[in-house]
C-alpha positions in Angstrom: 0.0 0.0 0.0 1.1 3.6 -1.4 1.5 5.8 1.7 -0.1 8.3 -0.3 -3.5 6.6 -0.1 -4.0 7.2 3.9 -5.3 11.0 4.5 -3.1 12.8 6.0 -5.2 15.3 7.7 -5.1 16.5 10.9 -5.2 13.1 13.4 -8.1 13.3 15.7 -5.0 12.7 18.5 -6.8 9.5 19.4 -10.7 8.7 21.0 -9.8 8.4 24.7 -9.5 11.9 24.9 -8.7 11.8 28.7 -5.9 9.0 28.4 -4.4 10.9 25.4 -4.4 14.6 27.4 -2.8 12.5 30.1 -0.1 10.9 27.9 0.9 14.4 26.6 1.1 15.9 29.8 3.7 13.0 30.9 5.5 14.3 27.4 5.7 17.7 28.3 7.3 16.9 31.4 9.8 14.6 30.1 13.5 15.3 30.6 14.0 12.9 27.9 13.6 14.5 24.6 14.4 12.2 22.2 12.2 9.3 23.9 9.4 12.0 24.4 9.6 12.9 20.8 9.6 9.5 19.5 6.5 8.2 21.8 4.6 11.8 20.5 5.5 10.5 16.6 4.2 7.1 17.4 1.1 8.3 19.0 0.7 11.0 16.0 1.0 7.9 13.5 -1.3 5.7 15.5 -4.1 7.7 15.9 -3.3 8.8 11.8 -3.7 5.5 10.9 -6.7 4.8 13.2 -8.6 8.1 11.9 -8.2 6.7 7.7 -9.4 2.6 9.7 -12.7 4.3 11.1 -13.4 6.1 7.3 -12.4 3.2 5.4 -14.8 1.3 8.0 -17.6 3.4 7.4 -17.0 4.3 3.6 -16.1 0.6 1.9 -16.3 -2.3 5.2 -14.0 -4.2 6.5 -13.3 -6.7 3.2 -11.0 -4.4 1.4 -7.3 -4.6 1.2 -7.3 -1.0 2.7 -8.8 -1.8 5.4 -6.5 -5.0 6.3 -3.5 -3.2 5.7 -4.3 -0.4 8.2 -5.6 -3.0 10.5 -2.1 -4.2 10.4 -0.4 -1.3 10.7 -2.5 0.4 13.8 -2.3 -3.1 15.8 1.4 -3.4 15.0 2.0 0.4 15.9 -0.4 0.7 19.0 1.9 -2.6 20.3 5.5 -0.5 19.8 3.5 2.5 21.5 2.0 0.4 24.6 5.9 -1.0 25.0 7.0 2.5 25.2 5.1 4.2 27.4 4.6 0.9 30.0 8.3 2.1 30.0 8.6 5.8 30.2 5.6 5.9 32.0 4.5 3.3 33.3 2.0 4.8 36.2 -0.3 6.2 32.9 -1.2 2.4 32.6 -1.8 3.6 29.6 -2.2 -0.4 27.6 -5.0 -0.9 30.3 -7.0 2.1 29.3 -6.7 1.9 26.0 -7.3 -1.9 26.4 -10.8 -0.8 28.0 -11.5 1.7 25.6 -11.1 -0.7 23.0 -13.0 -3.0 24.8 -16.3 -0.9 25.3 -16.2 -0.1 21.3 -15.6 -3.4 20.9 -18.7 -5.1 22.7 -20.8 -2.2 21.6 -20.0 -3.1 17.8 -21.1 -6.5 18.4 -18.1 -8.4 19.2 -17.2 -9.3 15.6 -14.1 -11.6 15.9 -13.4 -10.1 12.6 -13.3 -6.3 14.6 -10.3 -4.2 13.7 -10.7 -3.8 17.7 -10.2 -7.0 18.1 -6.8 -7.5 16.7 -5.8 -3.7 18.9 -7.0 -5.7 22.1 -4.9 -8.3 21.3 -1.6 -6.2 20.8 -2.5 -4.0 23.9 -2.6 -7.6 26.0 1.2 -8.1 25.6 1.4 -5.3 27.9 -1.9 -5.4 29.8 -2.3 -6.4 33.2 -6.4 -6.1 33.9 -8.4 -9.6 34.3 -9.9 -8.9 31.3 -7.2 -8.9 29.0 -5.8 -12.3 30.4 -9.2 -13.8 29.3 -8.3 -13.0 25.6 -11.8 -12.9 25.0 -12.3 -8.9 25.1 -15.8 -9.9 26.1 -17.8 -10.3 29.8 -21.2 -10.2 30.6 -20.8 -7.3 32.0 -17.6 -5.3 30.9 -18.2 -2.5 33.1 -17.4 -4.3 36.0 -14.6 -6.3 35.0 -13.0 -3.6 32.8 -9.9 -1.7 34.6 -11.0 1.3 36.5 -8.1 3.1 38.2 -8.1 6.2 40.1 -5.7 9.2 38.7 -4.2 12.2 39.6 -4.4 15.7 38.5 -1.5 14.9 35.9 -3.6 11.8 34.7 -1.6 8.9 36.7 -2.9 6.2 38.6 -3.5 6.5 42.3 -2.5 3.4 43.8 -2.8 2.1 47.8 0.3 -0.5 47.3 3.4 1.6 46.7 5.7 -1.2 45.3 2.7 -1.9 42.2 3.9 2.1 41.5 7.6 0.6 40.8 6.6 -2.9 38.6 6.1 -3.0 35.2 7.0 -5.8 32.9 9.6 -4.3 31.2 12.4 -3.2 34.2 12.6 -6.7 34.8 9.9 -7.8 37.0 9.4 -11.8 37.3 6.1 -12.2 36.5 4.1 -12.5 34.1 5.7 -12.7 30.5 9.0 -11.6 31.8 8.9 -14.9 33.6 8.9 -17.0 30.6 12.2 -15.5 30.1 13.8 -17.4 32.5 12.1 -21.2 31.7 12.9 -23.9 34.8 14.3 -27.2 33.5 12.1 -29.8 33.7 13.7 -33.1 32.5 11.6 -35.2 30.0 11.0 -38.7 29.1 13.9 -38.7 26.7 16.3 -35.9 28.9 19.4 -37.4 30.5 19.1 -38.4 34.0 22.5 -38.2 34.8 26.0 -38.5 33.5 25.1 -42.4 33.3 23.3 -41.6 30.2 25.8 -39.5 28.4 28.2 -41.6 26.2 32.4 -40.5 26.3 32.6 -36.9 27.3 35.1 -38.9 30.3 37.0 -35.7 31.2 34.3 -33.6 31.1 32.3 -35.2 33.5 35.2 -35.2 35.7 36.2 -32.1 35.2 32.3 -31.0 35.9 32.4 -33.6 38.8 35.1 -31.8 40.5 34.6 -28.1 40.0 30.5 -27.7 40.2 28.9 -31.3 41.6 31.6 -31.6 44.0 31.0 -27.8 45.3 27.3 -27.4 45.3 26.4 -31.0 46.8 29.4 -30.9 49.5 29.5 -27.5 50.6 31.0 -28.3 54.0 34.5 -29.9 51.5 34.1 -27.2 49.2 35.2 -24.9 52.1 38.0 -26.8 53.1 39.5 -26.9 49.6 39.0 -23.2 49.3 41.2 -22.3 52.2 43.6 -24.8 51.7 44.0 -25.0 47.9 42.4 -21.6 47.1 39.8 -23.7 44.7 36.7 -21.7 44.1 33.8 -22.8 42.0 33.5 -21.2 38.3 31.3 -18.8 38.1 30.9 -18.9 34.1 31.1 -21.5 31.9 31.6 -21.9 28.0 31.4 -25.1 26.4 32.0 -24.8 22.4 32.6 -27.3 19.8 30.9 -28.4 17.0 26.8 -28.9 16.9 25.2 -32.2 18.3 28.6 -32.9 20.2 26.4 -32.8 23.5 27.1 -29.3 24.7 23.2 -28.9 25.5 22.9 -32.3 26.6 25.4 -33.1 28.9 24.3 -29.7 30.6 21.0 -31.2 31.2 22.9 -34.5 32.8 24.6 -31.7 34.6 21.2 -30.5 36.0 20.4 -34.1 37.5 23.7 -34.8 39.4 23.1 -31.6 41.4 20.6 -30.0 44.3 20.1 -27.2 42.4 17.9 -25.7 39.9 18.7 -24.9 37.0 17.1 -22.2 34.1 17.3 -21.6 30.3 17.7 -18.0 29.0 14.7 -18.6 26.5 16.8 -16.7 23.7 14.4 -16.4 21.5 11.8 -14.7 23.5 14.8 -12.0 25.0 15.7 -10.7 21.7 13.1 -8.2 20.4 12.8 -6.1 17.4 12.0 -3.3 19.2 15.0 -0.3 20.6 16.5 -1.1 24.1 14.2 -4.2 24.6 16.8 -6.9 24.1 19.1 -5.1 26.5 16.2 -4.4 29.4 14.9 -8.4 27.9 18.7 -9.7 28.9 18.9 -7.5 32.2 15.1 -8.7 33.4 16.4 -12.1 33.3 19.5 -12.0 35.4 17.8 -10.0 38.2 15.4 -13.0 38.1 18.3 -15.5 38.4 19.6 -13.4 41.4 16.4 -13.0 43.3 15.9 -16.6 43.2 18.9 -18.0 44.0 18.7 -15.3 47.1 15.5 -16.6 48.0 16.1 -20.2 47.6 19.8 -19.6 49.7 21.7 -21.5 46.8 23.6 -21.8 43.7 21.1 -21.8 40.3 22.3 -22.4 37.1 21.5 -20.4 34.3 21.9 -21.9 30.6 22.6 -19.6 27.8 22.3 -21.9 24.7 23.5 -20.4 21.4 24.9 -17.4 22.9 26.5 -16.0 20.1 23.1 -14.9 18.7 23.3 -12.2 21.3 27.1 -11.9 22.5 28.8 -11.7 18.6 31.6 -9.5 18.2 31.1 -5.7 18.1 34.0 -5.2 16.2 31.6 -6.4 13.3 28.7 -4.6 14.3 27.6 -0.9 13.1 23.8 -0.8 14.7 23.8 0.5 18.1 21.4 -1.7 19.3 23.8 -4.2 18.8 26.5 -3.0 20.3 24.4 -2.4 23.5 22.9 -5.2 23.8 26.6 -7.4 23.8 27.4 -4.3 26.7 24.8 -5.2 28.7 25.5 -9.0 28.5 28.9 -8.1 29.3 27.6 -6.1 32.4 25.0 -9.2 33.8 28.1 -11.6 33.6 29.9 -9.1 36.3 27.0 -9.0 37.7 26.5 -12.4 38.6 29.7 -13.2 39.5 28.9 -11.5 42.7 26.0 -13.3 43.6 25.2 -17.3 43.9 24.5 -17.7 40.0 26.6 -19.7 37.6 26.0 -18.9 34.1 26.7 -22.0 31.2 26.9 -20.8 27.8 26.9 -22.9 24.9 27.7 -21.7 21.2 28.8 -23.4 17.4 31.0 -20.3 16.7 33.1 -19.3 19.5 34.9 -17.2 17.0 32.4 -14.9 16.4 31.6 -14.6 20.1 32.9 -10.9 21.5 36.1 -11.1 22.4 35.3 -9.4 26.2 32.6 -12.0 26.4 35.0 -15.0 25.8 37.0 -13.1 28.6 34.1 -13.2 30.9 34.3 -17.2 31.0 36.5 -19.2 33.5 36.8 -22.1 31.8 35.9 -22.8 28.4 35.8 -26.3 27.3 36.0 -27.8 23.7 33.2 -30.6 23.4 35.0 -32.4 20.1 33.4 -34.6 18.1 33.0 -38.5 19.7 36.2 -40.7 20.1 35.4 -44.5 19.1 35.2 -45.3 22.3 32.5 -42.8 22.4 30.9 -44.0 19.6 30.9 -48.0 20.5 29.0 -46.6 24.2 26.7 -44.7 21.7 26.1 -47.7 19.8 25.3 -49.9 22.9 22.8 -47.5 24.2 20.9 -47.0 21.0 20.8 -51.4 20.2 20.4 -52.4 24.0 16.8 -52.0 24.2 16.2 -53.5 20.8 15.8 -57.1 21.0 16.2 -57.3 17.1 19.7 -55.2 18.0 21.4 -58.2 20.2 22.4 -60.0 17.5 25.0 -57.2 16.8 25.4 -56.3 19.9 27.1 -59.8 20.1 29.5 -59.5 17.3 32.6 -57.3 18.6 33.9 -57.4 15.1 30.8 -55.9 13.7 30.4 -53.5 16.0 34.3 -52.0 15.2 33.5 -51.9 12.1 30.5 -49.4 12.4 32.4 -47.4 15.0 35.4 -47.1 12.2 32.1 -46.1 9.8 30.8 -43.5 12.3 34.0 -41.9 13.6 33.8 -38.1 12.6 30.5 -37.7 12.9 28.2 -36.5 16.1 26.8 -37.6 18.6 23.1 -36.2 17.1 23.9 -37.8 14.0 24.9 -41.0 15.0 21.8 -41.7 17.4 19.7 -40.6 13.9 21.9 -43.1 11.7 21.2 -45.9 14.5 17.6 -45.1 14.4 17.6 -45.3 10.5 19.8 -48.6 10.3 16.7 -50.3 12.7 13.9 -48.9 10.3 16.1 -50.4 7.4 16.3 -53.8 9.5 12.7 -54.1 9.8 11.8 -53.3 6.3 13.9 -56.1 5.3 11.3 -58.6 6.6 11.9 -57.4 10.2 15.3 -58.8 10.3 18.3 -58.2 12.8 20.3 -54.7 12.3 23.4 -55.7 10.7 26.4 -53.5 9.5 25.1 -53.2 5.7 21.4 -51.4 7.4 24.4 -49.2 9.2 26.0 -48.8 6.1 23.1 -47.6 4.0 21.3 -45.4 7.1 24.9 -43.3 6.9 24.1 -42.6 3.0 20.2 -42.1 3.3 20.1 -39.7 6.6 22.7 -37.7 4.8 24.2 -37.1 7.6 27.5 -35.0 7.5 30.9 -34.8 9.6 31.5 -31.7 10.8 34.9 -30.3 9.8 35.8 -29.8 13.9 39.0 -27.7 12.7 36.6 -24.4 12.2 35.5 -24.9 15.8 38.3 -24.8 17.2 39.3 -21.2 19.2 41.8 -19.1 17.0 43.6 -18.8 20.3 45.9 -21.9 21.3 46.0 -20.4 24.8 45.2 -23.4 27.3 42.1 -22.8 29.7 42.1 -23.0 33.0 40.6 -26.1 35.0 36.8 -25.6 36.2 37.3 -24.7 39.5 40.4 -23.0 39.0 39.0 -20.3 37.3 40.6 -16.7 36.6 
């Protein structure tokens, strides 16, 4: 759509006329210019596009491509505004009045699931807090009494009894709500490791994990006694790199079951946001969190930061400032943590490309290479064990050699997906016993790949130091 084809008359500066005298009132007083600028654009442009939705409406209906695309754009825009404000303001509560104003129009237009409304509810609730919102319905039998209805002040905002409420809002990092998915608890599955028992090779890293974490969170009372007579202190940052489906994510989650500890994923995904300054305050949200809890629970949680270069890459290759901040705030939690009772465990498939000051950051970083054969025969074991067509190999040492010597480069993902493709392949073949040739043809059907494991390898040859023994 032509921008030329919305009006650009004078904006009708939105239809709660209280909410929106309120709003610019909070703008005049603003010490920040630029933000206060930016939020008066964005609310110039939302009620813009919301003035040519209500003609359009009224002139054509709701079935024209007009209409959809400023239905688009006015629930896209009103969501970036709500975000903003929450923030600069966030005693307007402005997304719960304009969720209620919404609302009323809404259920006085007959509740049309197909309601331009509608769709503005529904970007409002990402910041709302009011019962009704939750619901996702925008609907009660009697909105008037479930719809939000604070008291305000002379300068339009609210007038609360509890003082802390004044202070929470979900983007400064609050854990509740949405900022709590942030921060998920793991929860081992049916298929998640139990233990190191179920992780195959990885022998010095589960020693090495053994010693420096198990060792100091389980037996506190010997973890003291090392520290004053050895000086040996428990990491508090962790990098494990190598290539992918080497078991960096999974022999964290073994990790998880050998101690008395919790342990929490950095939902990645959810703390990077398209919007300015969120992915920083996103990132900052969760490692208050991680702090508050391990202060509340009186011990060491462990926070998991899988793919970590999606957020930490080198600056030196950046030009947005966005960017840039963002990998300055991470920079900033990892300090910030190492004060308190958290231990962070990063994970990433391009440790070269990782910021140089957040490699720093790390203790210990560990290289999880490709399986050795010794490896790969456990891996073999655990994948034909249960399979009572998969004890006929399991018999053979001479068989099972030579599908180790087949396997060897490849990892640990791929070779539990080749074993599970070489069983198919048995069956089809009259439900036979797995032999070396349904091996040999799974390795050329799954198309599996070995990773070259030289271009995961750290450009620096610099040894790390021992978990435990950190810097």
């Amino acid at each position: 759509m032509k921008i030329s084809s919305i009006n650009s008359s004078k904006p009708s500066f939105g239809y709660d006329k209280r909410l929106n005298k309120s709003l610019q009132t909070q703008l005049g007083k603003c010490k920040n210019t630029v933000m206060s600028q930016t939020i008066a654009s964005l609310n110039d442009y939302c009620n813009l596009v919301e003035d040519n939705l209500r003609e359009e409406e009224k002139k054509n209906g709701p079935k024209t491509s007009l209409y959809q695309d400023l239905q688009d754009m006015l629930s896209t825009s009103k969501q970036m505004l709500s975000g903003f404000v929450s923030f600069t303001f966030p005693k307007l509560r402005y997304p719960d009045r304009e969720y209620a104003h919404y609302n009323r129009e809404f259920v006085k237009n007959g509740s049309q699931k197909d309601d331009w409304r509608a769709d503005v509810m529904e970007a409002l609730s990402e910041w709302t807090e009011s019962e009704l919102s939750k619901s996702k319905t925008g609907q009660s039998n009697n909105p008037k009494d479930e719809l939000y209805q604070p008291k305000f002040d002379e300068d339009g905002m609210e007038i609360t009894d509890d003082p802390k409420k004044d202070l929470i809002n979900k983007i400064s990092g609050a854990l509740s709500g949405k900022d709590k998915s942030l921060l998920e608890e793991f929860k081992p599955s049916a298929t998640s490791p139990k233990g190191f028992q179920d992780v195959a090779g990885m022998d010095k890293l589960k020693k090495d994990l053994n010693n420096g974490i198990i060792q100091f969170i389980n037996n506190p009372e010997q973890a003291k006694i090392d520290f004053e007579e050895y000086g040996k202190s428990i990491p508090k940052s962790l990098l494990l790199y190598g290539p992918p489906g080497c078991g960096k994510t999974y022999i964290t989650q073994a990790l998880s079951g050998e101690i008395d500890t919790p342990m929490y994923m950095l939902n990645i995904s959810k703390a990077g946001s398209e919007y300015i300054n969120m992915t920083a305050k996103n990132l900052k949200s969760a490692f208050d969190a991680a702090i508050r809890i391990s202060e509340k629970q009186q011990k060491p949680v462990l926070v998991f930061m899988d793919e970590i270069d999606s957020l930490g890459f080198d600056r030196g290759a950046q030009t947005w400032p966005e960017d840039i901040k963002q990998v300055a705030t991470m920079l900033q939690c990892i300090d910030q943590v190492k004060q308190s009772n958290v231990i962070i465990i990063g994970a990433t498939n391009k440790y070269n490309i990782l910021d140089p000051a957040i490699r720093r950051r790390f203790d210990s970083k560990v290289f999880v290479d490709i399986p050795d054969k010794d490896a790969i025969q456990t891996l073999l074991i655990k994948n034909l064990a249960p399979l009572s067509k998969g004890q006929k190999l399991l018999s053979s040492p001479d068989d099972l050699k030579t599908i180790t010597n087949q396997l060897y480069g490849f990892s640990n993902s791929s070779i539990c997906i080749i074993s599970k493709q070489a069983a198919l392949n048995a069956m089809e073949r009259d439900r036979a016993d797995i032999s070396v040739d349904d091996y040999l043809k799974a390795i050329k059907e799954t198309g599996e790949e070995k990773p070259d494991r030289k271009q995961y390898l750290a450009e620096t040859k610099t040894k790390s130091a021992k978990i435990g023994f950190g810097s």
